[in-house]
C-alpha positions in Angstrom: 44.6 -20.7 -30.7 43.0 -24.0 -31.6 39.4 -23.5 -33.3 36.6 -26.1 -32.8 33.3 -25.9 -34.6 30.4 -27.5 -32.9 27.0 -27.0 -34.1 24.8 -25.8 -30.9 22.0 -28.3 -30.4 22.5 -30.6 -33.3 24.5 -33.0 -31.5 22.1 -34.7 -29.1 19.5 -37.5 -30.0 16.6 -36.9 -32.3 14.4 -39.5 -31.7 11.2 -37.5 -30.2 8.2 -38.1 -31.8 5.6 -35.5 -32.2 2.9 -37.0 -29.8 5.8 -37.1 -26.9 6.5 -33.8 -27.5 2.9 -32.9 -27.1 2.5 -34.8 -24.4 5.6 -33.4 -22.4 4.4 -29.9 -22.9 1.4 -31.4 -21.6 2.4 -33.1 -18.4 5.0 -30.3 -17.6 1.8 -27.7 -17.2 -0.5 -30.4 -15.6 0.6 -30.4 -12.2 1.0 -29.9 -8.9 -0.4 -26.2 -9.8 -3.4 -27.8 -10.9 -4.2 -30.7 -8.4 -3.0 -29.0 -5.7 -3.1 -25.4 -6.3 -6.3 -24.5 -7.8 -8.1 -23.9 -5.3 -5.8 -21.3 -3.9 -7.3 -19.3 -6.8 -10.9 -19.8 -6.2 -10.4 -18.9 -2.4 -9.3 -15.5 -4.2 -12.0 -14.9 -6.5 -14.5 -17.4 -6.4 -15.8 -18.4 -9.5 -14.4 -15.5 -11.0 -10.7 -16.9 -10.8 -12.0 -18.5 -14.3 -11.4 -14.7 -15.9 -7.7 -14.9 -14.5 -7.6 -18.4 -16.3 -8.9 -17.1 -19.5 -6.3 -14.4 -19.2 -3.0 -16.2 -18.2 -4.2 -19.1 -20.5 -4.2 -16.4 -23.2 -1.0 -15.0 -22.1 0.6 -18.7 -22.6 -0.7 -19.3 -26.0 1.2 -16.2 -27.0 4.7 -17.4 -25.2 4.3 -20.5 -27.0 3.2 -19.2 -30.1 6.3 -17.1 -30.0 8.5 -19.7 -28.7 7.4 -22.2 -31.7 8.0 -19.4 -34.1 11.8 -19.5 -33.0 12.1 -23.4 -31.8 10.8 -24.5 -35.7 13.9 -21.7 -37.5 16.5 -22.6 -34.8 15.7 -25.9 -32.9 18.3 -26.0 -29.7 18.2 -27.2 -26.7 19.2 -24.2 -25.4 15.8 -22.5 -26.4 14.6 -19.0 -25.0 18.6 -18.4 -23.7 20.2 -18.9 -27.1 17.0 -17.2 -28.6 17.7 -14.5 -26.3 21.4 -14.6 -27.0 20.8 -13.7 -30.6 18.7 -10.8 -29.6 20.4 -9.2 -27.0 23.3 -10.5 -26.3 25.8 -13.2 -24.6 25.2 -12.2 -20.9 21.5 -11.9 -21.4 21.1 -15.3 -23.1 23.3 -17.2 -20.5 21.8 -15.2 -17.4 18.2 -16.3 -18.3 19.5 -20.1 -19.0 21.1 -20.0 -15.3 18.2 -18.7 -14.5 16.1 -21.1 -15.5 18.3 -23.8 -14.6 18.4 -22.9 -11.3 14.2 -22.6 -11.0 14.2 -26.1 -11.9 16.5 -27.8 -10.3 15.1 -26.2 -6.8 11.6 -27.1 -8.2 13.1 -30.7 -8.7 13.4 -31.3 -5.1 10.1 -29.7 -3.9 8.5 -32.0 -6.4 10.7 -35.0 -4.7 9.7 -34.2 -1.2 6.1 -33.1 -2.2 5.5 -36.6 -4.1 7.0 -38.5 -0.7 4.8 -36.2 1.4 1.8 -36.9 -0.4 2.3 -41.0 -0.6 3.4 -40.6 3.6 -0.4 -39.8 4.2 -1.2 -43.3 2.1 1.4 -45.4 3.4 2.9 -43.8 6.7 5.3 -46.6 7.3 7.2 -45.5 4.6 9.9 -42.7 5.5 9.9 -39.2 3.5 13.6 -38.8 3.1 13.8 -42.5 1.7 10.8 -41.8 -1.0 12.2 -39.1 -1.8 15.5 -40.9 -2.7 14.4 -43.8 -4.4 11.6 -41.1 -7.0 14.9 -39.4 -7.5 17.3 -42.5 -8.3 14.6 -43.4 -10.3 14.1 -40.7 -12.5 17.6 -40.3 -12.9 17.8 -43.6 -14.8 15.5 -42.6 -17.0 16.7 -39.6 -17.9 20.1 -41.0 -18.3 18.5 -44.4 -20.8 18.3 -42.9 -24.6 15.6 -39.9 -25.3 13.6 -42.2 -27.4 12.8 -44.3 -23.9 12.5 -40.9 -21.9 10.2 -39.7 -24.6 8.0 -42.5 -24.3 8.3 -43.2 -20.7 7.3 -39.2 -20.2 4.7 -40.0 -22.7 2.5 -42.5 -20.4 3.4 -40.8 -17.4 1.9 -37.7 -18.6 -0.8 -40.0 -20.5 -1.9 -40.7 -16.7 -2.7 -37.1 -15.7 -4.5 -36.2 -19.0 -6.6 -39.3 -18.1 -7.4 -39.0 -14.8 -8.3 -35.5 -15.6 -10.7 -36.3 -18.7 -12.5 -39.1 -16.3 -12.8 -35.7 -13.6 -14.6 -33.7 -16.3 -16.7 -36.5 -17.2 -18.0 -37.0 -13.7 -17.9 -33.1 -12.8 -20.2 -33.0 -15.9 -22.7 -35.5 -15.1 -22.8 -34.4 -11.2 -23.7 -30.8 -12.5 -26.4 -32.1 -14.9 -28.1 -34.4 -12.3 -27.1 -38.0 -14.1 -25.2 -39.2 -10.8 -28.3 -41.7 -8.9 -28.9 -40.4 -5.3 -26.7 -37.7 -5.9 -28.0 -34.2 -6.2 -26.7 -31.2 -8.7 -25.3 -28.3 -7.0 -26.4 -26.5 -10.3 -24.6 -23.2 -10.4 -25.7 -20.9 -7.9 -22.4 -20.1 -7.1 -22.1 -18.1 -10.3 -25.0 -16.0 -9.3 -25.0 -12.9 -7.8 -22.4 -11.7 -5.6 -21.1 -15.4 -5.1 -19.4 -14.9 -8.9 -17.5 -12.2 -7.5 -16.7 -12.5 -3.9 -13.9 -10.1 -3.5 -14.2 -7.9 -6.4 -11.7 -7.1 -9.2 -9.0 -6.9 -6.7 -9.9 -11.1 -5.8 -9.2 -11.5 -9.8 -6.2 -9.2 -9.9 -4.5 -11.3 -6.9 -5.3 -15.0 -8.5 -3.9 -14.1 -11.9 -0.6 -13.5 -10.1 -1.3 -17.3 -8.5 -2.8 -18.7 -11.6 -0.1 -17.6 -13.6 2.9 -20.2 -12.0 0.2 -22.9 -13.0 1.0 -22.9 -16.6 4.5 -22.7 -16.0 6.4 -25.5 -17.8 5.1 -25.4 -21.4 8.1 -23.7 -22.4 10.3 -27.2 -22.2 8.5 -28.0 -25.6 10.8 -25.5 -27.1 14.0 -26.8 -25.2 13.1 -30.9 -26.8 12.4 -29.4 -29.8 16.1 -30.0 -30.6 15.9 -33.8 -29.9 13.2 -34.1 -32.6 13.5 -35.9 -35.9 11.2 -33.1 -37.8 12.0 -30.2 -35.5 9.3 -27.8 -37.8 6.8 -30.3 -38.3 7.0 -30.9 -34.7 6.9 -27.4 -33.1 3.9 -26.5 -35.0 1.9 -29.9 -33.8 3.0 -29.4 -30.7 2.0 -25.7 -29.7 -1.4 -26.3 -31.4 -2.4 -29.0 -29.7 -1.0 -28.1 -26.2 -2.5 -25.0 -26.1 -6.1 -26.1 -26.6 -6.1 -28.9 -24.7 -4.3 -26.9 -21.6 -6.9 -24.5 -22.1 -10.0 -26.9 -22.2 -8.5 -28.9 -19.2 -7.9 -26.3 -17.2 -11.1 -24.1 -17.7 -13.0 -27.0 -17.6 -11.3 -28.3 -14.4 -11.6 -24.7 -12.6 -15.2 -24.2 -13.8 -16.7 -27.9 -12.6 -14.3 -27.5 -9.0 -16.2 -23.6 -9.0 -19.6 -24.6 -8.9 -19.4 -27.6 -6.9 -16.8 -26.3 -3.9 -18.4 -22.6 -2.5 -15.6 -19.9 -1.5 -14.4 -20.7 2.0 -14.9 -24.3 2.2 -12.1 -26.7 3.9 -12.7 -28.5 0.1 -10.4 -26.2 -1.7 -7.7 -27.4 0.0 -8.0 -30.7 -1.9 -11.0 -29.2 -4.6 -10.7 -32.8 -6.6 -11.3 -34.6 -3.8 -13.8 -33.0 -2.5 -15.7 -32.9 -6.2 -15.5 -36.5 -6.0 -16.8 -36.5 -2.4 -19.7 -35.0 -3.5 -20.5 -37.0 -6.2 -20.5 -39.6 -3.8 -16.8 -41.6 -5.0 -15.9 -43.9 -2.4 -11.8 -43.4 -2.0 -12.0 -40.3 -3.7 -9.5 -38.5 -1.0 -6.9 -41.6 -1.7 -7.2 -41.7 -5.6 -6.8 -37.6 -6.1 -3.7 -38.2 -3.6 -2.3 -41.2 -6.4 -3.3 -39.2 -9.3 -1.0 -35.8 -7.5 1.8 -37.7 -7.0 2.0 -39.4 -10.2 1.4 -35.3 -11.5 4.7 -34.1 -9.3 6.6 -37.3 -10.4 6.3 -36.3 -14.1 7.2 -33.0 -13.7 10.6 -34.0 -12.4 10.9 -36.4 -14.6 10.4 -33.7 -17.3 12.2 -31.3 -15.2 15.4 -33.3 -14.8 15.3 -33.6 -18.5 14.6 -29.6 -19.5 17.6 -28.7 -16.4 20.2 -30.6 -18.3 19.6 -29.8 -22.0 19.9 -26.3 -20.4 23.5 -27.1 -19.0 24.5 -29.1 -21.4 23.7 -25.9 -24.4 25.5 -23.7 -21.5 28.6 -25.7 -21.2 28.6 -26.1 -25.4 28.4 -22.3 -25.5 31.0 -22.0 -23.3 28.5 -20.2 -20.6 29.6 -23.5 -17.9 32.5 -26.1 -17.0 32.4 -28.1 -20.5 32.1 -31.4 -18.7 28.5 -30.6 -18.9 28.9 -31.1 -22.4 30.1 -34.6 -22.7 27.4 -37.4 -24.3 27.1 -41.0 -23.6 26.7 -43.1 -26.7 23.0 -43.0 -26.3 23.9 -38.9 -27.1 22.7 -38.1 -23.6 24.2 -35.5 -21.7 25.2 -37.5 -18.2 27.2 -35.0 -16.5 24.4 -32.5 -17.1 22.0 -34.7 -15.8 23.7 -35.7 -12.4 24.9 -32.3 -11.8 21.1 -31.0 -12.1 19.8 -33.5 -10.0 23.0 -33.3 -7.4 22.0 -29.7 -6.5 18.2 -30.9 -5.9 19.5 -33.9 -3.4 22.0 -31.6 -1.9 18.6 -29.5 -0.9 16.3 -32.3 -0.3 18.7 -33.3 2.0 18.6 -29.9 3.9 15.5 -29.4 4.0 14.8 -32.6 5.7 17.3 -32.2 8.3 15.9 -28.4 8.4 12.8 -28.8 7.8 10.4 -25.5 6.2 13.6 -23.9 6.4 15.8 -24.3 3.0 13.4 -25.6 0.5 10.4 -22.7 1.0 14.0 -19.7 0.9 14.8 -21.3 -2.5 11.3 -21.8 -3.8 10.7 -17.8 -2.8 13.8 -16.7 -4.8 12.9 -18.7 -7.6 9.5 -18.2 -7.6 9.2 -15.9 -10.6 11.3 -17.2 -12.8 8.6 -18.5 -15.6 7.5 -14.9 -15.4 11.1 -13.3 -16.3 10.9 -16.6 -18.4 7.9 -15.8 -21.0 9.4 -12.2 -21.0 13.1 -12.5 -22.3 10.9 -15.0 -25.3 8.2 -12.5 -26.5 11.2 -9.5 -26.5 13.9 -12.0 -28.5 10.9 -12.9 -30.5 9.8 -8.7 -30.9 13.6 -8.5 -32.6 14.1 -11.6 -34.1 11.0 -11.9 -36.3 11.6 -7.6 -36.9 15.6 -9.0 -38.0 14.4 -11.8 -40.6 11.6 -10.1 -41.9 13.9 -7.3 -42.9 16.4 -9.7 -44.4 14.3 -11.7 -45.9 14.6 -15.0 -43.8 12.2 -17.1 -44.4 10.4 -18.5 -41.1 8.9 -22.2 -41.2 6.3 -21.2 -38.3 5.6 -17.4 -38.5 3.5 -16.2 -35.2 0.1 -14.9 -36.6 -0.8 -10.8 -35.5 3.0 -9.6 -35.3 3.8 -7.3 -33.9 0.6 -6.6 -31.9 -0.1 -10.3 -30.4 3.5 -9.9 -28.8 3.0 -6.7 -27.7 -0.4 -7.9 -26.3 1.6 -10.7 -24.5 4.2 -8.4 -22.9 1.2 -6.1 -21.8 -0.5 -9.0 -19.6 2.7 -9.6 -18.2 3.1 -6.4 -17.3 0.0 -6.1 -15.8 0.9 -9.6 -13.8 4.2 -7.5 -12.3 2.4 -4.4 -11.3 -0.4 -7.0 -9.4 2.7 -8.8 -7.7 4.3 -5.6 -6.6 1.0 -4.3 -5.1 0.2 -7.5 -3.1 2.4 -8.1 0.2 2.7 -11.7 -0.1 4.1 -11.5 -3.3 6.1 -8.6 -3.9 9.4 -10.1 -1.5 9.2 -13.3 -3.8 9.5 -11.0 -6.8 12.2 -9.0 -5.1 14.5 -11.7 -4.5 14.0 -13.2 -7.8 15.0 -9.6 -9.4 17.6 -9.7 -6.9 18.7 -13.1 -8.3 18.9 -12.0 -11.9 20.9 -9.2 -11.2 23.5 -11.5 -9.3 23.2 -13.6 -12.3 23.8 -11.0 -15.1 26.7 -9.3 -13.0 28.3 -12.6 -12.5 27.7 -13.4 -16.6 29.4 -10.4 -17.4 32.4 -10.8 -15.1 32.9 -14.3 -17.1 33.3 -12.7 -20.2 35.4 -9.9 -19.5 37.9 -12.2 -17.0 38.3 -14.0 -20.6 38.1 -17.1 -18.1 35.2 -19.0 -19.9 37.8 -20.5 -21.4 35.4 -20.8 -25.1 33.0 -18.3 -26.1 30.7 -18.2 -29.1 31.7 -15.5 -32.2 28.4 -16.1 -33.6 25.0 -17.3 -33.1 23.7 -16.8 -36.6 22.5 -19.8 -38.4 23.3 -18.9 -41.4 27.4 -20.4 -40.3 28.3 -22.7 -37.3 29.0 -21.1 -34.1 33.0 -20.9 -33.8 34.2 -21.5 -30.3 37.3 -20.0 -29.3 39.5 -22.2 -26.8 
């Protein structure tokens, strides 16, 4: 047998800088979820949905805190699969990274079609279908120029949400403090008495299952982390600066939308907009819509880019056809990239010819999947920092409170489960997705014990290069 040692991760471009890194983890959280989605949470629990905030914001600085921890010892770009990989095995590291995979080349399409949607209402002449084509031609180009470019052009893409954001909390505050002329302060009587809580603790128990989906993406910091010149230095700036800012965006977004919009008004279907109707913005309606689809366009963007690292660390750990491994000579991985964003045409293209059909199945199956996601990282996290602390490996980022903070972590996601389960709505998405892993993981283990992956690693420990076995 021929061997071939590759060194998993170390083979792609390093050319991120810290501040794109930042501002991907940034602009992969700051979406649709946000824009869109918010107010979904507030119809819940009123102005209480800002304690399901606090808690699934707290619950994401512990994933990244324990993804950092592993991305700054082991940069790679597969992150939490290989990460899980070490801990628990091959099939477990290569089911999540399918998994995963699979969430976001679905998601890539919704965001396509959702983008096109959105700009229809602005320019109806325009078709859907062809919109959606030319954001996803697009983005494909820029995922497939060097990662310096996509690092940058990411960069001011996600530049743009973090802006329009900071100019909504500027004018959310000076509404609420009177400054606007004419314009009169709602104050915050809809923090007072029962209006806080509308719907009890069970209102804040169902949001924190919805608010939870709206962090989802800040785990593609730890998947770039392996394109990044200074991979420790990186990590570490990275989850710091993420965190708060997410946190201060998004509680300061929730609590301004809160006390301007009251529980069961039209508003929260578009709560920015109507903020900015009420602060008297003339076009308010037509610049939220701009800012949202500028928000979906740069989570594909960043999602094209997280599908195929993922692919391209299967195929190099011998988890998927190793075409998906090859690298142009800007050390991108091209197959990867147009086989992720192949699968989201192939269902763009049904769902528009079967329209609320396709697309809404899909997004139901994979609709947990950051949940399974932030699991499979705080449990390889529980073992790997419990395996190097007993051999004596030193760690460049060490997670501060172990074991108890990850414990803490797994407890809130727990607690997010048992919600989903109990509600009706979201108990079949969490059944399929379950459903979906266990597919997965039968179908994982099949692969290696056919001996028809064709390579497989013998070992995952940095301390020597993987061997791969053709």
């Amino acid at each position: 047998m021929e061997q071939q040692t590759v060194t998993s991760g170390r083979s792609l471009g390093a050319a991120l800088k810290p501040r794109q890194l930042t501002m991907m983890g940034l602009g992969s959280a700051i979406g649709a979820g946000l824009f869109i989605g918010s107010g979904a949470g507030i119809q819940a629990a009123g102005p209480a949905v800002l304690i399901s905030y606090l808690v699934a914001g707290t619950l994401i600085i512990l994933v990244m805190w324990a993804l950092g921890e592993m991305a700054a010892a082991n940069p790679d770009s597969g992150a939490f699969s290989v990460y899980t990989a070490k801990a628990f095995g091959l099939v477990a590291g290569a089911t999540v990274g399918w998994l995963w995979w699979l969430q976001l080349v679905v998601v890539i399409a919704a965001e396509a079609l959702g983008a096109a949607g959105l700009l229809s209402t602005i320019f109806p002449a325009l078709p859907v279908w062809l919109m959606a084509f030319v954001f996803i031609v697009a983005l494909t180009a820029v995922n497939l120029t060097s990662v310096k470019n996509f690092g940058e052009f990411e960069f001011w893409f996600a530049f743009l949400k973090v802006g329009a954001i900071v100019g909504f909390l500027l004018v959310g505050v000076a509404l609420l403090f009177g400054w606007l002329p004419g314009v009169k302060s709602p104050g915050l009587s809809n923090f007072t008495g029962d209006g806080f809580m509308p719907h009890g603790f069970a209102g804040i128990a169902t949001a924190l299952f919805v608010v939870a989906f709206a962090f989802g993406g800040t785990e593609i910091v730890s998947v770039a982390a392996a394109e990044t010149a200074e991979p420790a230095r990186s990590v570490r700036k990275a989850v710091r600066t993420v965190l708060w800012r997410i946190l201060v965006f998004y509680i300061g977004a929730i609590f301004v939308i809160a006390a301007v919009v009251p529980v069961g008004s039209p508003g929260l279907k578009s709560p920015f907009a109507a903020v900015l109707d009420a602060a008297g913005m003339p076009g308010a309606a037509t610049a939220i819509t701009l800012v949202a689809v500028a928000a979906l366009l740069s989570a594909l963007n960043a999602n094209l880019y997280g599908a195929s690292r993922m692919a391209f660390s299967l195929a190099e750990r011998g988890e998927a056809p190793r075409r998906l491994a090859f690298l142009s000579k800007a050390r991108v991985p091209v197959v990867a990239v147009l086989a992720s964003v192949s699968f989201g045409v192939v269902t763009a293209v049904l769902e528009l010819t079967f329209p609320e059909m396709v697309l809404p199945l899909l997004l139901n199956i994979v609709g947990s999947t950051s949940l399974l996601v932030w699991t499979s990282a705080l449990l390889s996290q529980l073992v790997l920092r419990r395996r190097a602390d007993r051999e004596g490996t030193e760690l460049p980022l060490r997670m501060a409170g172990f074991p108890w903070l990850t414990c803490f972590g797994l407890l809130i996601l727990a607690a997010i489960f048992t919600v989903g389960f109990i509600g009706e709505d979201s108990r079949p998405q969490l059944l399929s997705t379950f459903a979906l892993v266990a597919l997965l993981a039968v179908a994982n283990w099949l692969h290696h014990r056919s001996g028809k992956a064709g390579r497989r690693i013998e070992a995952l420990d940095d301390a020597k290069q993987p061997v791969l076995i053709d």
